[in-house]
DSSP file (Angstrom, degrees, kcal/mol; ACC not computed):
  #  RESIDUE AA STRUCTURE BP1 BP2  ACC     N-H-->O    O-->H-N    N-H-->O    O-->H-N    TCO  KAPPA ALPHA  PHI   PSI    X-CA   Y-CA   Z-CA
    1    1 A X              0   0    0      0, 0.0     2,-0.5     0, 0.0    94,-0.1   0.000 360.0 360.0 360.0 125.5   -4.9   11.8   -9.4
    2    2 A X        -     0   0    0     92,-0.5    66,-1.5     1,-0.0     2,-0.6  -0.740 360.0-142.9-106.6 148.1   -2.1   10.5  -11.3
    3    3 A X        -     0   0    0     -2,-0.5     2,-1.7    64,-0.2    64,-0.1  -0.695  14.8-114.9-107.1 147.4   -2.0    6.6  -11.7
    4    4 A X        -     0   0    0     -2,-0.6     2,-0.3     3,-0.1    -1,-0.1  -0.656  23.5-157.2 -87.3 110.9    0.7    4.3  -11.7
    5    5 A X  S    S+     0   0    0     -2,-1.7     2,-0.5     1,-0.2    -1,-0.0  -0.440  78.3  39.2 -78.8 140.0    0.7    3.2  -14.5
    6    6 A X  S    S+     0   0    0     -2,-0.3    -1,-0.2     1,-0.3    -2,-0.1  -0.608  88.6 129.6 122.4 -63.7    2.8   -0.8  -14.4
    7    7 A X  S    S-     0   0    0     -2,-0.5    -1,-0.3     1,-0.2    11,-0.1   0.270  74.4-112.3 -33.3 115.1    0.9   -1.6  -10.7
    8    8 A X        -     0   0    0     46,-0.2     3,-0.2     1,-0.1    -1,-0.2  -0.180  25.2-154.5 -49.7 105.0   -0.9   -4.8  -10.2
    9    9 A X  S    S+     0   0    0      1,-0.2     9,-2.2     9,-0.2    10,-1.1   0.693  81.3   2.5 -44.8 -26.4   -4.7   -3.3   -9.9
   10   10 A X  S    S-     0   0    0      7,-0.2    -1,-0.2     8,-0.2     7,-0.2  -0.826  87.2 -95.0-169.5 130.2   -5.5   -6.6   -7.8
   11   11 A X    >   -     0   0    0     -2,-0.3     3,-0.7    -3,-0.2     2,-0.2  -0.373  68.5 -98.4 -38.9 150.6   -3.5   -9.9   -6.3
   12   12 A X  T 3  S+     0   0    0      1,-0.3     3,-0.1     3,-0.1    -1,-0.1  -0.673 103.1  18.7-116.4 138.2   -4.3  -12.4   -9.2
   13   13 A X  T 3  S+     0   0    0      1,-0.2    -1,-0.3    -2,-0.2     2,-0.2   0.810 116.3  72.4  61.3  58.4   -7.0  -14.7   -8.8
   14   14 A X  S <  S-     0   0    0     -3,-0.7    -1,-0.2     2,-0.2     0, 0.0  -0.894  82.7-108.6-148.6-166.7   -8.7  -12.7   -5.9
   15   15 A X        +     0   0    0     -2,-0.2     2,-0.1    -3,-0.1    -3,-0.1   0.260  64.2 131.1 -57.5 -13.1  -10.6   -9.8   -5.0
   16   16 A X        -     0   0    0     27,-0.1     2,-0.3    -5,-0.1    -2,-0.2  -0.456  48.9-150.8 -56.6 128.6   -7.9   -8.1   -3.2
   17   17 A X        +     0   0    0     -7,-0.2    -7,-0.2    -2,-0.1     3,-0.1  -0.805  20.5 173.5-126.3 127.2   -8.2   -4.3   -4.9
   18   18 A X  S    S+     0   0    0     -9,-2.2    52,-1.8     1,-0.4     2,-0.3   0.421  70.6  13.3-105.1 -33.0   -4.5   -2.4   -4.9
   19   19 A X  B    S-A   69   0A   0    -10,-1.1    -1,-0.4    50,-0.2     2,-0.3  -0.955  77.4-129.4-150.3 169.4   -5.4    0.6   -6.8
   20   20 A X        -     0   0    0     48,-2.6     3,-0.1    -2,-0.3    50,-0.0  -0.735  17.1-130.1-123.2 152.8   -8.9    2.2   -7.9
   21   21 A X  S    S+     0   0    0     -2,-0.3     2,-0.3     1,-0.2    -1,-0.1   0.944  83.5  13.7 -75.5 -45.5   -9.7    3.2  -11.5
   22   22 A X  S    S-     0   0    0     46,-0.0    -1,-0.2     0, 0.0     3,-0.1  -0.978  84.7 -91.0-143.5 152.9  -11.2    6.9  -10.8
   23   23 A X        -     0   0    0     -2,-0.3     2,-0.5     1,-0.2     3,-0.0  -0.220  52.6 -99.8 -51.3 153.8  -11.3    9.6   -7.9
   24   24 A X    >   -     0   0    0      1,-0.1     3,-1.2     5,-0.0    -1,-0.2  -0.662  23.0-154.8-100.0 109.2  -14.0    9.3   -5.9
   25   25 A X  T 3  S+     0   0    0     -2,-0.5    -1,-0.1     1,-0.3     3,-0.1   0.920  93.7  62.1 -69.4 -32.5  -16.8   12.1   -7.0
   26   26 A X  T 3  S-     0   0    0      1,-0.2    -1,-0.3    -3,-0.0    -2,-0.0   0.051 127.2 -69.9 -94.2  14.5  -18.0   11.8   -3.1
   27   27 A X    <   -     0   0    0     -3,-1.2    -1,-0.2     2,-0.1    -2,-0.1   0.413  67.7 -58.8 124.3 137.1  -15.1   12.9   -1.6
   28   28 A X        -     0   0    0     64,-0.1     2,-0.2     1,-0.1    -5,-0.0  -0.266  48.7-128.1 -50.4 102.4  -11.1   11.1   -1.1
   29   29 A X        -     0   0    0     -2,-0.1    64,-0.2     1,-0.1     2,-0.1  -0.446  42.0-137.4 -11.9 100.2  -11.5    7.7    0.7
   30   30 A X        -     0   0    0     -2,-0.2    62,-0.2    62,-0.1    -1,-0.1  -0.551   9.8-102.8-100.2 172.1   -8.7    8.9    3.4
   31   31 A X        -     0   0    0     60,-1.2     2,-0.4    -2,-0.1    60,-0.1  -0.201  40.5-178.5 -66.7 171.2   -5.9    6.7    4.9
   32   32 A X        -     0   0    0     39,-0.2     2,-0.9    59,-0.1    46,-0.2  -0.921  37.1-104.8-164.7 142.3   -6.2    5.2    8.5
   33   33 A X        -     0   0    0     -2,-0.4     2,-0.6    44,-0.1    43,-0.1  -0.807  38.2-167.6 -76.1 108.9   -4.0    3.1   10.8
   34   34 A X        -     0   0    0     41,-2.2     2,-0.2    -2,-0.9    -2,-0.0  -0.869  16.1-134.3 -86.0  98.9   -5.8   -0.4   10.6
   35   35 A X        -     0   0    0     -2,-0.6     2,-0.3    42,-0.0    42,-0.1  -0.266  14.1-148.0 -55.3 121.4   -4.3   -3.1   13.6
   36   36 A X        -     0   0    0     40,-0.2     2,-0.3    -2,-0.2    -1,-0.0  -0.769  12.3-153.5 -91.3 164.3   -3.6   -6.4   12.0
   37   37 A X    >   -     0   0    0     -2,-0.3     3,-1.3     1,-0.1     0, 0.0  -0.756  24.1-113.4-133.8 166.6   -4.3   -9.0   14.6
   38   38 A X  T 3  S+     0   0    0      1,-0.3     7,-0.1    -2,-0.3    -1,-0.1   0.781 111.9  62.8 -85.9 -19.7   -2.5  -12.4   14.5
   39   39 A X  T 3   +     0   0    0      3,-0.0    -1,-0.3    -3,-0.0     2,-0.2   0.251  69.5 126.9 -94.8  38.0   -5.6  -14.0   13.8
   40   40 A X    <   -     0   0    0     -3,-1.3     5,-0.1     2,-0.1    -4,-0.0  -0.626  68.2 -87.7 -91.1 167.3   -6.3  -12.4   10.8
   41   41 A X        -     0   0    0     -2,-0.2     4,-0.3     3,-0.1     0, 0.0   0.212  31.5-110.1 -45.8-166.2   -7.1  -14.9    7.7
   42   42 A X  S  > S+     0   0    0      2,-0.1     4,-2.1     3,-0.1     3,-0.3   0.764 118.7  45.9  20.5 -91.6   -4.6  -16.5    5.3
   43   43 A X  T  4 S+     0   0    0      1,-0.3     4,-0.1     2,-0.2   -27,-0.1   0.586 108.8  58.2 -56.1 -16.3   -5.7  -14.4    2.3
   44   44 A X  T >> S+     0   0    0      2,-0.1     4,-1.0     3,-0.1     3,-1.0   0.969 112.5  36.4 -76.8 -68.9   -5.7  -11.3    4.5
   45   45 A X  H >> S+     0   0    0     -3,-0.3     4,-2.0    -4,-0.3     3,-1.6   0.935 117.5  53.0 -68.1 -50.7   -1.9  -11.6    5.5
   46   46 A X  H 3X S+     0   0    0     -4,-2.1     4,-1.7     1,-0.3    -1,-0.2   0.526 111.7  49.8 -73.9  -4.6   -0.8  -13.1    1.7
   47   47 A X  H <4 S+     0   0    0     -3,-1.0     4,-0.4    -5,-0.2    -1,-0.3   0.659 109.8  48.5-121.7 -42.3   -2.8   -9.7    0.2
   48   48 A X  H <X S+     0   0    0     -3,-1.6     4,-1.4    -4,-1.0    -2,-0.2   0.680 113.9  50.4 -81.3 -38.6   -0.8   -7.5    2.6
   49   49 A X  H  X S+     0   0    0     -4,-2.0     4,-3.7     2,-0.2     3,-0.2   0.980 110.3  45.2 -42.7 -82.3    2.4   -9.4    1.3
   50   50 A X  H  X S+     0   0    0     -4,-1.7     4,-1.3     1,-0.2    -2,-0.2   0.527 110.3  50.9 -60.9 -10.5    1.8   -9.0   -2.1
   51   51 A X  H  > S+     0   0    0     -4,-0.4     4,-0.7     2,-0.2    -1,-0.2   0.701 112.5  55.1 -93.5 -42.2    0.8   -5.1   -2.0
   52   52 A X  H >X S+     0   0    0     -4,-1.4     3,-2.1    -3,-0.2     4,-1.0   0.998 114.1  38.4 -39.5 -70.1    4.3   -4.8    0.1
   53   53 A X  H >X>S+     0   0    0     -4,-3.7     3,-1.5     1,-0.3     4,-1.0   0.982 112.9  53.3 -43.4 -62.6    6.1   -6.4   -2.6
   54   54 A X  H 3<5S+     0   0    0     -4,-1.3    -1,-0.3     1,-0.2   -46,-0.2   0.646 112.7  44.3 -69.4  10.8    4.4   -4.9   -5.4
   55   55 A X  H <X5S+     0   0    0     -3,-2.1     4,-2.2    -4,-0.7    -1,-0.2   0.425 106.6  59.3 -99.9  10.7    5.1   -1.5   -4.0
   56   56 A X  H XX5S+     0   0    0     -3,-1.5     4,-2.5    -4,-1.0     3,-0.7   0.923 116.8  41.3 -80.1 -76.8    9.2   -2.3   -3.0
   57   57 A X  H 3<5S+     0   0    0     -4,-1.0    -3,-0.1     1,-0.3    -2,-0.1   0.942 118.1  41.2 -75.7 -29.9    9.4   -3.0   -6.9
   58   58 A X  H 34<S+     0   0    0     -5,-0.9    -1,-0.3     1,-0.2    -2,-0.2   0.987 139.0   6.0 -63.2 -42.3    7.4   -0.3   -8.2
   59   59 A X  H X< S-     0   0    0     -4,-2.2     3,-0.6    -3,-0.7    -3,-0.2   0.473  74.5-175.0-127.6  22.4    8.9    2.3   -5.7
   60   60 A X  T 3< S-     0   0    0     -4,-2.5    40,-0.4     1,-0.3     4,-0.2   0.323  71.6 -25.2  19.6-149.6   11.5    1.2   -3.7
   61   61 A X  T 3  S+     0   0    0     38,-0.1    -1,-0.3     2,-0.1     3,-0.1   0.677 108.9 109.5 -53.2  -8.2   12.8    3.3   -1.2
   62   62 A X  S <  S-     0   0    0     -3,-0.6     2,-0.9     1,-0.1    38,-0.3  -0.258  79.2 -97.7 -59.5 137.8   11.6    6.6   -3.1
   63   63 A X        -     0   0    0     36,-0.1     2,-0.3    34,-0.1    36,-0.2  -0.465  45.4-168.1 -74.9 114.3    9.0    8.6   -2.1
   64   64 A X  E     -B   98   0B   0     -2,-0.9    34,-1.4    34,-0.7     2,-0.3  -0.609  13.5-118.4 -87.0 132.4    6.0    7.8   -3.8
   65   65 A X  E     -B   97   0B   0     -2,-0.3     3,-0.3    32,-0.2    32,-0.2  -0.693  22.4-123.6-101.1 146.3    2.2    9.8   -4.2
   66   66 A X    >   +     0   0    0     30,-2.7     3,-1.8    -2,-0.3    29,-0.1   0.649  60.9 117.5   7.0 -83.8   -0.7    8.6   -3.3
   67   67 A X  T 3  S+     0   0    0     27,-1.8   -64,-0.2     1,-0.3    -1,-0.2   0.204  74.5  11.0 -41.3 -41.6   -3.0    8.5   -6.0
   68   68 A X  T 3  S+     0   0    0    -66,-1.5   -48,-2.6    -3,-0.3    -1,-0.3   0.603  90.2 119.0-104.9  26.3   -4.5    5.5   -7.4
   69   69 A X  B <  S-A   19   0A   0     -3,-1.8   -49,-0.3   -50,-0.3   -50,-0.2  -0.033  76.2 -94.0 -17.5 149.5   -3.5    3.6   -5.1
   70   70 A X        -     0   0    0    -52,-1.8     4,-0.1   -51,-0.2     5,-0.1  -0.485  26.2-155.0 -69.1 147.2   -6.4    1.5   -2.6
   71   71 A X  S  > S+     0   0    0      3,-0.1     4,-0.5    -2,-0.1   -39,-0.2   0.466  90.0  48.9-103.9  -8.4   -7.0    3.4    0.3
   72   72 A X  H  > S+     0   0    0      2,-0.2     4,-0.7     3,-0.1    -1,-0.0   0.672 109.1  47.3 -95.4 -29.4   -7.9    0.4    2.2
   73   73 A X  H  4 S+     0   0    0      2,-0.2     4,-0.4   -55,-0.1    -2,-0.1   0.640 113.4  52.0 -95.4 -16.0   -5.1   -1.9    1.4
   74   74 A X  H >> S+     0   0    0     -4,-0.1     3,-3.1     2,-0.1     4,-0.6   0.891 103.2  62.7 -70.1 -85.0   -2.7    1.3    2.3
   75   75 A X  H 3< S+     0   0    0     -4,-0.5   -41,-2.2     1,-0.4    -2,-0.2   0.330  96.2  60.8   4.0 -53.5   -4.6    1.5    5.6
   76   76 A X  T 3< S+     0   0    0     -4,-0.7    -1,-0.4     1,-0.2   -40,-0.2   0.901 112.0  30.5 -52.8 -41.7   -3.4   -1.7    6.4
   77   77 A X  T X4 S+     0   0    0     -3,-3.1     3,-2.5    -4,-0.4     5,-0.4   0.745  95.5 126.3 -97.1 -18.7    0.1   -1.1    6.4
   78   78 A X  T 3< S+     0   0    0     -4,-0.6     2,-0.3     1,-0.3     3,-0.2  -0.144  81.1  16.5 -33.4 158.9    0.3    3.2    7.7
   79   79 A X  T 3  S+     0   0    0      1,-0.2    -1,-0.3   -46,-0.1     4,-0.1  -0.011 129.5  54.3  54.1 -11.5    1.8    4.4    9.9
   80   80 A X  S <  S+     0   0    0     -3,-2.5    21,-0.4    -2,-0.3    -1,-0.2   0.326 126.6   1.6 -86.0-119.4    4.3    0.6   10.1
   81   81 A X  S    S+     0   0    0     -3,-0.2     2,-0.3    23,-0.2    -3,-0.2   0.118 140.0  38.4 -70.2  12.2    5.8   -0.4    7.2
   82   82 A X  S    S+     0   0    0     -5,-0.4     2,-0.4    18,-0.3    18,-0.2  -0.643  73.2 174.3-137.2 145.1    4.4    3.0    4.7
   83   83 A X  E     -C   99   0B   0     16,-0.6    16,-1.4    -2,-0.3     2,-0.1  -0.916  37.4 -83.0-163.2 165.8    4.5    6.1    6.6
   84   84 A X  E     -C   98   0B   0     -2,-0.4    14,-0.2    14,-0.2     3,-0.1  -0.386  29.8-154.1 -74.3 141.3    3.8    9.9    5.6
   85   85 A X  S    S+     0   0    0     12,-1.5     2,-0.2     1,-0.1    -1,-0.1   0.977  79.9  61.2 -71.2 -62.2    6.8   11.8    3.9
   86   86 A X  S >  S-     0   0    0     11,-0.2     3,-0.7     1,-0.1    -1,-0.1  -0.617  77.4-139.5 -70.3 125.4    5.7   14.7    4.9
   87   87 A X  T 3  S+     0   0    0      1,-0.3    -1,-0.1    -2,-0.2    -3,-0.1   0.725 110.4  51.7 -40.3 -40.0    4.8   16.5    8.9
   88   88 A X  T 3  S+     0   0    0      2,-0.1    -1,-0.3     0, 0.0    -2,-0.1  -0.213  84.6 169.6-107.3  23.6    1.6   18.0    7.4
   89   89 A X    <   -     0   0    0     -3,-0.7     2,-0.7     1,-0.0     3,-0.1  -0.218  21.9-152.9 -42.5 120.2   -0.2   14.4    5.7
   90   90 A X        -     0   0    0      1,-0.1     6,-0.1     3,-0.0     3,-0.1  -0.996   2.7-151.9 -99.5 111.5   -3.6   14.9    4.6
   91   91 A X  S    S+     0   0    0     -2,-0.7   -60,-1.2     1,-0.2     2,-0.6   0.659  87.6  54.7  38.2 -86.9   -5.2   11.8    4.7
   92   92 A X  S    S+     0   0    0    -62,-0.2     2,-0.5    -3,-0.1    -1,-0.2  -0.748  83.6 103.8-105.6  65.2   -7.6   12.6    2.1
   93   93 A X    >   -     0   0    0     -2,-0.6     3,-0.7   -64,-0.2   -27,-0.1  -0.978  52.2-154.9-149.4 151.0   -5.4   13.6   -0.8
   94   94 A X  T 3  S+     0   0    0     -2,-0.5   -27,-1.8     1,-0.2   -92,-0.5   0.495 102.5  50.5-106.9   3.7   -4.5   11.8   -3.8
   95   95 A X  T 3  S+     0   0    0    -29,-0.1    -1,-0.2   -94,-0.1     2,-0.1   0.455  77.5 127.4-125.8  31.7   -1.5   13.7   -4.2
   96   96 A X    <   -     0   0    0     -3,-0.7   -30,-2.7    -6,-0.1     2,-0.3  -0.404  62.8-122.3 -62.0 128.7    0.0   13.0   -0.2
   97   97 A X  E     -B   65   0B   0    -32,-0.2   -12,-1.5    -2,-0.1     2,-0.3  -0.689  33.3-174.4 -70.8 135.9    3.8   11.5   -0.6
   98   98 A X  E     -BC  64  84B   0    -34,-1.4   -34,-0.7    -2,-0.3     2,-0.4  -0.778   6.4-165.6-117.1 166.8    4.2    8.1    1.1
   99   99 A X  E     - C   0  83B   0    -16,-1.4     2,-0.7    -2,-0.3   -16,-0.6  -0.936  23.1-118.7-160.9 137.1    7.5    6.2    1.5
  100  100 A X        -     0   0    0    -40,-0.4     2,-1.6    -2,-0.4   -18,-0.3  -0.759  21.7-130.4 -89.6 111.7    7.9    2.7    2.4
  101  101 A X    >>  -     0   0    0     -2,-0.7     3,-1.7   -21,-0.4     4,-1.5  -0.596  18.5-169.2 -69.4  85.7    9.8    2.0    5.5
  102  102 A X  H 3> S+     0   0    0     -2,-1.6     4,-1.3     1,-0.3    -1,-0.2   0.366  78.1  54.2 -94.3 -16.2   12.2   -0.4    4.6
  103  103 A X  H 3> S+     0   0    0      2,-0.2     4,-0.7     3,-0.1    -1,-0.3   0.949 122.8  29.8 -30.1 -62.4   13.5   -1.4    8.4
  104  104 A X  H <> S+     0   0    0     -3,-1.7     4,-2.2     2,-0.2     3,-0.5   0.886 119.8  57.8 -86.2 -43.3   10.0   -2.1    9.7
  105  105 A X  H  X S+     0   0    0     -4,-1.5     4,-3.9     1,-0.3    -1,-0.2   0.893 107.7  47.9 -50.3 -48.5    8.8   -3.3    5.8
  106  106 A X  H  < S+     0   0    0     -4,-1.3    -1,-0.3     1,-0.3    -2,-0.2   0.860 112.3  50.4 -82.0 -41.1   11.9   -6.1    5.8
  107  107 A X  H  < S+     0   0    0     -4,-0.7     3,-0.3    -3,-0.5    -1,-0.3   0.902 118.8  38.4 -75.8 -23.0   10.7   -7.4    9.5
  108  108 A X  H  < S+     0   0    0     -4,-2.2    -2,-0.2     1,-0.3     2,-0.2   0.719 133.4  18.4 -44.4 -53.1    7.1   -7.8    8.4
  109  109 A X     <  +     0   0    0     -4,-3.9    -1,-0.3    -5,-0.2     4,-0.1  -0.854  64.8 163.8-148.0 104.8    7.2   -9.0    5.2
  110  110 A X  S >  S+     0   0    0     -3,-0.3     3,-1.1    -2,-0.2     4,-0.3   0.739  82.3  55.2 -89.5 -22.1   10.9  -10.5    4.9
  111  111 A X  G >  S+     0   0    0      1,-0.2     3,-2.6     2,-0.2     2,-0.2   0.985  95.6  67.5 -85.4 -61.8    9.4  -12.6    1.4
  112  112 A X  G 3  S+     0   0    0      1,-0.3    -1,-0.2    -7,-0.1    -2,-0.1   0.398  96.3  50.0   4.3 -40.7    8.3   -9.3   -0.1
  113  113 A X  G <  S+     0   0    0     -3,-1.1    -1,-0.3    -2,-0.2    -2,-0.2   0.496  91.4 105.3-106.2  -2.7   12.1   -7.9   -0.6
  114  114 A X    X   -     0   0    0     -3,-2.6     3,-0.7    -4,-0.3    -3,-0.0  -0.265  68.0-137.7 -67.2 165.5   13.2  -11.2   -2.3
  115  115 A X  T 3  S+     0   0    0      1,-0.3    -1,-0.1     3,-0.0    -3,-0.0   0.970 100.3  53.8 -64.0 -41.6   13.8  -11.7   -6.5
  116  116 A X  T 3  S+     0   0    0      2,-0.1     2,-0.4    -5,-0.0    -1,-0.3  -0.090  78.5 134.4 -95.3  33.8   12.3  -14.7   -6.5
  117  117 A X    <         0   0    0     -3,-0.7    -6,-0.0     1,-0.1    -5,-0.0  -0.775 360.0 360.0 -95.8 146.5    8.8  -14.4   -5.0
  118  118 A X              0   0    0     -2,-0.4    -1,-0.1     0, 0.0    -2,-0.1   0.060 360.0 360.0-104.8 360.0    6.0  -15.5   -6.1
């Protein structure tokens, strides 16, 4: 599983997890399409934000793998704004290509693709 090494491990000053320290000895956590609903929290949407952003500057449009990545905070955004590079996506692999779909990404999370965000 290769880590990105630079990548914020968690939104600062919460609990929000972006990337996991070690492969899972009990088997690859796999990806899922999660619906956000409009009433989800505050902290929920701002967490979704900041995991956009931080993977526009870490990988911009380039196709990026998996691996330590959250498999729960990707979840949120599959199949939208992240989608599989490949026809043949396993799920459950830490070395699956992803790519950030920068159409859908930029109506979603339009503060995400700015210099200046905070």
């Amino acid at each position: 599983m290769i880590k990105h090494r630079g990548f914020p491990g968690r939104l600062p000053g919460t609990d929000f997890q972006f990337t996991i320290r070690r492969a899972n000895p009990k088997g690859v956590t796999p990806i899922t399409r999660r619906e956000r609903f409009k009433d989800r929290r505050p902290p929920d949407r701002r967490a979704d934000a900041a995991f956009m952003q931080a993977l526009w500057v870490h990988f911009g449009d380039q196709p990026f793998e998996r691996g330590n990545l959250d498999a729960g905070r990707l979840s949120w955004l599959f199949g939208r704004e992240v989608v599989a590079v490949e026809e043949d996506f396993d799920p459950e692999d830490y070395e699956a290509l992803l790519v950030i779909d920068e159409a859908v990404a930029r109506v979603s999370f339009p503060d995400a693709f700015e210099d200046d965000w905070a």
